[in-house]
C-alpha positions as CSV (number, residue, x, y, z in Angstrom):
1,X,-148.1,-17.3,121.5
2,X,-146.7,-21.3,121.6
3,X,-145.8,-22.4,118.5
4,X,-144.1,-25.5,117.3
5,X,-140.8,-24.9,115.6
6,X,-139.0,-27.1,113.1
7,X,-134.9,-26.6,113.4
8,X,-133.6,-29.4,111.3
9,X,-135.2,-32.4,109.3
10,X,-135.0,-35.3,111.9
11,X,-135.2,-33.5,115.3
12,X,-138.4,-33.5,118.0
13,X,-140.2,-30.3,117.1
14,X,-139.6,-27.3,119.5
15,X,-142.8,-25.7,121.8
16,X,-141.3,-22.1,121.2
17,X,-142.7,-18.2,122.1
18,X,-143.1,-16.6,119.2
19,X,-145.4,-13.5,118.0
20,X,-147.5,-13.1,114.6
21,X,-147.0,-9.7,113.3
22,X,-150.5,-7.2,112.6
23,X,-152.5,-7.8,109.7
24,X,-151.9,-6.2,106.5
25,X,-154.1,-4.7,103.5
26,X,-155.9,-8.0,102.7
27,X,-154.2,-10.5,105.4
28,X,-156.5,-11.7,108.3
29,X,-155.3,-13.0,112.0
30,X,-156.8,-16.3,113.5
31,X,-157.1,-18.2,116.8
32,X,-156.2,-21.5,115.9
33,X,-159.0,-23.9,117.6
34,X,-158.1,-27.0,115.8
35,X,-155.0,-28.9,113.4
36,X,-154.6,-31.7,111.7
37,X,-150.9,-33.9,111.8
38,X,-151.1,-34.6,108.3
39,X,-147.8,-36.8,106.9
40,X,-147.1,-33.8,103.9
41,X,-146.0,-32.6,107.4
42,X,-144.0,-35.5,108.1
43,X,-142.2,-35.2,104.8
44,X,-140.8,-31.9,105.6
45,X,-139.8,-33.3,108.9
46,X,-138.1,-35.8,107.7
47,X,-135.9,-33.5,104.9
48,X,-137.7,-35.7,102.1
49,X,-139.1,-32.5,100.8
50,X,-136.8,-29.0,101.0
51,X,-137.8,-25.8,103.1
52,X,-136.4,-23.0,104.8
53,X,-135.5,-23.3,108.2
54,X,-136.2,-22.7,111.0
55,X,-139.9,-22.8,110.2
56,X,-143.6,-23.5,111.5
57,X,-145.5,-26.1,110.3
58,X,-149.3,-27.4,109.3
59,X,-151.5,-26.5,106.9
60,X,-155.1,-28.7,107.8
61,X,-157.0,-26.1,110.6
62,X,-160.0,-24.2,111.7
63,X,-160.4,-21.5,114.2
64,X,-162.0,-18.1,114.4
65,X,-161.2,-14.7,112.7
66,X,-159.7,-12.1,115.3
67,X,-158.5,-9.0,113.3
68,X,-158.6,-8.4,109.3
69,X,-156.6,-6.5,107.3
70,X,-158.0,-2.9,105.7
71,X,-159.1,-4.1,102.3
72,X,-160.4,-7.6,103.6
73,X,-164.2,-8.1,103.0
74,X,-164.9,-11.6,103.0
75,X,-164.9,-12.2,106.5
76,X,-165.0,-10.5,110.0
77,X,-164.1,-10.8,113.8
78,X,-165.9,-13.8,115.3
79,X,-166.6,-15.2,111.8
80,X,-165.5,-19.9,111.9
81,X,-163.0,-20.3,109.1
82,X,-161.3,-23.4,107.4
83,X,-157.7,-22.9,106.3
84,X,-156.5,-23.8,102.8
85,X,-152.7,-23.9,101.5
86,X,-154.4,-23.9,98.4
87,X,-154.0,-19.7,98.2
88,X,-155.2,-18.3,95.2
89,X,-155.2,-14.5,93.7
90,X,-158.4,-15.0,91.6
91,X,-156.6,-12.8,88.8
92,X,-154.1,-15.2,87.4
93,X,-154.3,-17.8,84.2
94,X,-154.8,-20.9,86.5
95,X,-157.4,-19.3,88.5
96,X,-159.7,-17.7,85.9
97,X,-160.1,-20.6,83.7
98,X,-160.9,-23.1,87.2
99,X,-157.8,-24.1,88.3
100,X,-157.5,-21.8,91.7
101,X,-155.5,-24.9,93.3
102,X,-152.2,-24.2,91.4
103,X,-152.7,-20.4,91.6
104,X,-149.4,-19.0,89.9
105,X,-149.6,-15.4,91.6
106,X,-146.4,-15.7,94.0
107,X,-147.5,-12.3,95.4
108,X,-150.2,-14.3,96.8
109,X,-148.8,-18.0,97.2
110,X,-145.6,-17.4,98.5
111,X,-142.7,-19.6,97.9
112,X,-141.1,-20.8,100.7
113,X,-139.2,-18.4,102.4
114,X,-140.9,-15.3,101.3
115,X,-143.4,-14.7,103.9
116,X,-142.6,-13.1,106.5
117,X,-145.2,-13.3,108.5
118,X,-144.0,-14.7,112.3
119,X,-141.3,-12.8,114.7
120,X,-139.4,-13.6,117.4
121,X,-136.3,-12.6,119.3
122,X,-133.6,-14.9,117.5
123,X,-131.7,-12.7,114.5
124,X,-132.8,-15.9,112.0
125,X,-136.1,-15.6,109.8
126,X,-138.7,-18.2,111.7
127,X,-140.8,-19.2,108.3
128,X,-144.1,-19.6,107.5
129,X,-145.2,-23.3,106.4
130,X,-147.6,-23.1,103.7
131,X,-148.7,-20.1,104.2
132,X,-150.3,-21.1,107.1
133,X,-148.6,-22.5,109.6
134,X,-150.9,-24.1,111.9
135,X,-148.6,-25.7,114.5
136,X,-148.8,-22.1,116.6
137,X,-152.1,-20.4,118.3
138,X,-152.6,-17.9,116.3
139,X,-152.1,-17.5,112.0
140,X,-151.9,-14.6,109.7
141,X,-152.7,-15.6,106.2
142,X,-154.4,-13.9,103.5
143,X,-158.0,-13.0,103.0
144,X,-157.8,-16.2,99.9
145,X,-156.3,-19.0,102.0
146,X,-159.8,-19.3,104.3
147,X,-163.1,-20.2,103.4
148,X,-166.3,-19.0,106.0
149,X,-167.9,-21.9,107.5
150,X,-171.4,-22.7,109.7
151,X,-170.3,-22.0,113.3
152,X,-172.4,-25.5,114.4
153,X,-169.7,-27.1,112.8
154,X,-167.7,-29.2,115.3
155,X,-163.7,-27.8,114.4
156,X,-162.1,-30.8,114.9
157,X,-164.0,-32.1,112.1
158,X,-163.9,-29.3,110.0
159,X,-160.2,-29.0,110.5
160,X,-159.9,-32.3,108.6
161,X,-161.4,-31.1,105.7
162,X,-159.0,-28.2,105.2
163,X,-156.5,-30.6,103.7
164,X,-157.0,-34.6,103.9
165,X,-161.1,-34.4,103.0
166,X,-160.4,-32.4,100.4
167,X,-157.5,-33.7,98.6
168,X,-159.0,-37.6,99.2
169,X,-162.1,-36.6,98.1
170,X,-161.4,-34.1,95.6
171,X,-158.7,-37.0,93.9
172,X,-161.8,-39.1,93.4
173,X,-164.2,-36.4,92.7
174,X,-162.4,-34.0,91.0
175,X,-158.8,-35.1,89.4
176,X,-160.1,-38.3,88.5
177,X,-163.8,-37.9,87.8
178,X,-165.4,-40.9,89.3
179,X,-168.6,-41.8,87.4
180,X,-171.4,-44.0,88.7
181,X,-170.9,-47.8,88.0
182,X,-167.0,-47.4,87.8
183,X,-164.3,-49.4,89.4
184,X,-162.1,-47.7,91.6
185,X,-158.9,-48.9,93.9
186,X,-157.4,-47.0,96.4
187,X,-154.1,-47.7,97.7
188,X,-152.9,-46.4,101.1
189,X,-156.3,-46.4,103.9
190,X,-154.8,-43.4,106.2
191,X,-156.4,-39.6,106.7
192,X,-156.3,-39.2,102.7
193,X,-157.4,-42.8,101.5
194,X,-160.3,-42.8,103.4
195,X,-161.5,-39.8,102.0
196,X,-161.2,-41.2,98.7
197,X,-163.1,-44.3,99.5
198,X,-165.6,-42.1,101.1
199,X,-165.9,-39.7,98.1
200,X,-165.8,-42.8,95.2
201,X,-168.5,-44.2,96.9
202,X,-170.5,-40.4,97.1
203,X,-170.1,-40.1,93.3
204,X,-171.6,-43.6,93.0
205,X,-168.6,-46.2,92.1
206,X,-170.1,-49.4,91.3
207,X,-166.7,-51.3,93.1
208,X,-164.5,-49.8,95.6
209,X,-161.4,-51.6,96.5
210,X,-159.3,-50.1,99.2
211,X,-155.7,-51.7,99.6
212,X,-153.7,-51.2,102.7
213,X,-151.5,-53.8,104.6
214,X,-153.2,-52.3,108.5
215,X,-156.2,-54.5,108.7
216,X,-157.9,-52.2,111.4
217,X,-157.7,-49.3,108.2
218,X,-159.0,-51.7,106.0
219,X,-162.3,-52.4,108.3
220,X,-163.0,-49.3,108.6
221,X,-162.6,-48.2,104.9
222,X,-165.8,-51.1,104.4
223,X,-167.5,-48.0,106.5
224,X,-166.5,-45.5,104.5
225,X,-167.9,-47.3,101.0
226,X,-165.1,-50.2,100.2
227,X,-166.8,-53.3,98.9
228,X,-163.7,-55.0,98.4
229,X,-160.4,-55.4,100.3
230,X,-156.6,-56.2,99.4
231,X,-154.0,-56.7,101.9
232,X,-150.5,-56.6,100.5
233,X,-149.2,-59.0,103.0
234,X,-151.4,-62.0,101.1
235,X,-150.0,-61.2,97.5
236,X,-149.0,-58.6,94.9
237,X,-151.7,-56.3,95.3
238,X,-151.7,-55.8,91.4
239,X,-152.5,-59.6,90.5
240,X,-154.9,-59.4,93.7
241,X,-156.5,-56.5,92.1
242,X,-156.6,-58.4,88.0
243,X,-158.4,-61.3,89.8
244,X,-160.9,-59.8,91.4
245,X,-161.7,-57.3,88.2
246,X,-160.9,-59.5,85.9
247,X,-159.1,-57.2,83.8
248,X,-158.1,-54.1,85.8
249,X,-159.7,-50.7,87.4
250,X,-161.4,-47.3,85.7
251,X,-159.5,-45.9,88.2
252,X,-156.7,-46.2,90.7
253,X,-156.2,-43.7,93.2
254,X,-152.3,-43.7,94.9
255,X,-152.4,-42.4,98.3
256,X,-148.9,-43.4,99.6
257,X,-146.8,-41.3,97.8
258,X,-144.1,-44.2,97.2
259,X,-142.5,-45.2,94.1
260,X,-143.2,-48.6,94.0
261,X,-147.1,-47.7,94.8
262,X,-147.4,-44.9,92.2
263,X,-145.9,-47.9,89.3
264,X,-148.3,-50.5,90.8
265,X,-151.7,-47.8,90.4
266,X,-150.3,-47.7,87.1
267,X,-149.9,-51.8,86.5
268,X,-153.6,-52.3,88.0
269,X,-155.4,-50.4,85.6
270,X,-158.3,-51.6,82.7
271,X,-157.7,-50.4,79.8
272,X,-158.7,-46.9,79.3
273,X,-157.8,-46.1,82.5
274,X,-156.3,-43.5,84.8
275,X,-154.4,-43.6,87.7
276,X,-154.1,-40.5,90.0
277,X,-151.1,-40.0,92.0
278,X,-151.9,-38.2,95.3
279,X,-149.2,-39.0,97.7
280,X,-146.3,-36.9,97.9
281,X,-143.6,-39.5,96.5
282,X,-140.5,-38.2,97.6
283,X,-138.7,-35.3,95.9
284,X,-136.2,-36.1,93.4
285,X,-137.5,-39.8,93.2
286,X,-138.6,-41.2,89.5
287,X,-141.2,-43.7,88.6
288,X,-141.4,-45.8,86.0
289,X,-143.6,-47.1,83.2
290,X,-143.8,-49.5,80.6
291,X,-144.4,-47.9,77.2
292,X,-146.6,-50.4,75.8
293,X,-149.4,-49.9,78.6
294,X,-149.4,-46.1,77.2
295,X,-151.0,-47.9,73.5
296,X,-153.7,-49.0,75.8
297,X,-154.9,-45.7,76.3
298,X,-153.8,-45.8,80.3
299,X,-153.2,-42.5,81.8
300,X,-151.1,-41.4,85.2
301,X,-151.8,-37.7,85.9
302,X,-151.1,-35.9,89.8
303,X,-153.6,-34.4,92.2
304,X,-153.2,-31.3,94.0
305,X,-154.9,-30.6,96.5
306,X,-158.1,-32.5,95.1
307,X,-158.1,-30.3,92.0
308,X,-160.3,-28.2,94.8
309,X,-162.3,-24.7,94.3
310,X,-162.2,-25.3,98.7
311,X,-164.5,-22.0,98.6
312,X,-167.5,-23.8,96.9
313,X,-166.1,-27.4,98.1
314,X,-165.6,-27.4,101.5
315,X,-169.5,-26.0,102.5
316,X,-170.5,-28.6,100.1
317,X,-168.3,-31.3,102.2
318,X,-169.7,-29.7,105.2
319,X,-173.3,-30.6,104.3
320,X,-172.4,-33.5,103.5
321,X,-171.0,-34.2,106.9
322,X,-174.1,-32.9,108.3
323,X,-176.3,-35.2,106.1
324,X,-174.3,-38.3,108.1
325,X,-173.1,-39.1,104.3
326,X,-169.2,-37.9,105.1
327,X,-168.2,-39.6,108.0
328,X,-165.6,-37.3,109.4
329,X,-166.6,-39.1,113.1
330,X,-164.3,-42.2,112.1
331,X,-161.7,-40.0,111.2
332,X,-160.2,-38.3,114.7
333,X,-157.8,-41.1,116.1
334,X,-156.5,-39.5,118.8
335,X,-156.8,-35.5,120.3
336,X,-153.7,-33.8,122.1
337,X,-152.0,-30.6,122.9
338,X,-149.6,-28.8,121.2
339,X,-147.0,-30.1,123.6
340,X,-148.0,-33.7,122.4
341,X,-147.2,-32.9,119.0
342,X,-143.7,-35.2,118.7
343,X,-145.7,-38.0,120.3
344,X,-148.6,-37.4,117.6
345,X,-146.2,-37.7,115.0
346,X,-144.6,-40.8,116.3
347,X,-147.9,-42.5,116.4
348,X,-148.3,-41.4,112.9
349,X,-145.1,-43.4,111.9
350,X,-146.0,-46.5,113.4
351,X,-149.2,-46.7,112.0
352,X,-151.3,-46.1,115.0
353,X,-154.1,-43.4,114.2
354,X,-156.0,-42.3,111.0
355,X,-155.7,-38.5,112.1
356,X,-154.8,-37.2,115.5
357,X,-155.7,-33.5,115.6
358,X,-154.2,-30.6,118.0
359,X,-157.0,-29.1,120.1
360,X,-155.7,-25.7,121.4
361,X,-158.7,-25.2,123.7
362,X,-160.8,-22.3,121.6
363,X,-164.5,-22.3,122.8
């Protein structure tokens, strides 16, 4: 099969023949239809984020089950699946008391560099990304990283929800607990943003305010459920957000994953209120607070992976799609082939798309 191989941070990704080995006791193989670029992806490109290389990225796809392993129950050939890198055991402290998300069981969420899950003829381990790794045509995950979805479900849309629905929405939904009436900002209007605009305005915020600097992102995030925009070009975005408030937000929802971003959901909060960090700021890079706003009773708290239980979640987002109430359709930028993957990425960078997604031609 073609897969996309990663050498070394800062290098054009490689179209490479590689080979996914058979399924094991509760493993399952699937024919990648559709994935997501997602920037978490970028950030491993880019070295900001460490990983074992040479290895295979993405982690937001749908396809269709072709073999399972002999203790798999939960799906069969044929069956329309959604990816999740959110792996769970079920068994562990995180996951029975509801955290499945941040599963602990490492026989099951595998560091990097432990699977060992892809082969080809170079002497050096070719990793698995995520425990997925979607940039190929075929994945071998286990039987916990995939949730069984309606087959009339378009891919390329349910692809998305595998990662940027869920963790936009889910921040909003979820981590931060939205209630109706409440103000919520969101800061950053790509794949991830919008999903939090979308799902603020599901739970019923009373005042959405979506900041982003692309104009284009911040028309379409009126779509999605903004009611108010802030372009950080015409001001700090924190005293554009205290005017319009007058006095700060429930809840501010940081979707950059930049230091100066995560401070400023901080700065723009009411007091009493939360901001939720769910961009991947940079590994090793601190934020920082003023102590005094903590006596206010603000909090900061992270987001992973939209605090998501993706096996109840994602059907739910599903319907939702189906009800015309998610609106998934704005979403898809751009759709290419795996050879286009470099040039995806580069629109990415500059800005250009909300999501492009790789269509590998399943039926």
């Amino acid at each position: 099969m073609k897969a996309a191989v990663l050498y070394e941070p800062n290098t054009p990704l490689v179209i490479e023949e590689v080979t996914v080995r058979k399924p094991q006791a509760r493993e399952v193989m699937i024919r990648t239809a559709v994935a997501g670029l997602c920037h978490s992806d970028l950030h491993f490109m880019e070295g900001l984020y460490p990983h074992p290389l040479p290895v295979v990225l993405g982690h937001e796809s749908a396809g269709i089950v072709e073999q399972v392993g002999s203790e798999v129950t939960y799906v069969k050939p044929g069956d329309h699946v959604i990816t999740c890198l959110s792996v769970f055991c079920g068994i562990c402290e995180n996951c029975t008391t509801g955290r499945p998300m941040i599963c602990s069981n490492t026989d099951v969420k595998m560091p990097p560099g432990q699977a060992k899950r892809l082969e080809w003829e170079k002497p050096e381990q070719l990793h698995t990304g995520f425990n997925l790794s979607s940039f190929a045509e075929q994945m071998l995950v286990h039987e916990n990283a995939i949730v069984k979805i309606r087959e009339d479900m378009p891919f390329d849309r349910a692809a998305l929800i595998g990662c940027g629905v869920i963790t936009g929405f889910g921040a909003a939904v979820n981590t931060a607990g939205v209630k109706w009436g409440e103000t919520v900002a969101v800061i950053g209007c790509g794949g991830v943003g919008m999903a939090a605009v979308n799902g603020a305005h599901i739970a019923g915020a009373g005042r959405i305010i979506a900041v982003d600097t692309n104009p284009v992102k911040l028309q379409l995030a009126t779509k999605l459920g903004a009611t108010d925009l802030v372009n950080p070009n015409d001001g700090d975005p924190v005293e554009q957000i205290m005017e319009l408030t007058k006095g700060g937000v429930h809840h501010a929802i940081e979707c950059m994953g930049a230091k100066k971003t995560a401070e400023q959901s901080f700065e723009m909060l009411a007091m009493g209120g939360t901001a939720t960090i769910v961009g991947m700021v940079p590994f090793g890079e601190k934020i920082e607070l003023h102590g005094f706003d903590f006596l206010r009773e603000r909090k900061i708290q992270g987001s992973s992976m939209g605090s998501n239980r993706f096996r109840v979640d994602m059907p739910r987002l599903i319907e939702l799609y189906m009800q015309g109430r998610l609106h998934l359709d704005d979403w898809v930028s751009d759709t290419i082939k795996l050879e286009e993957i470099n040039e995806g990425f580069a629109n990415m960078k500059a800005g250009k798309v909300i999501r492009s997604v790789i269509d590998f031609g399943v039926a």
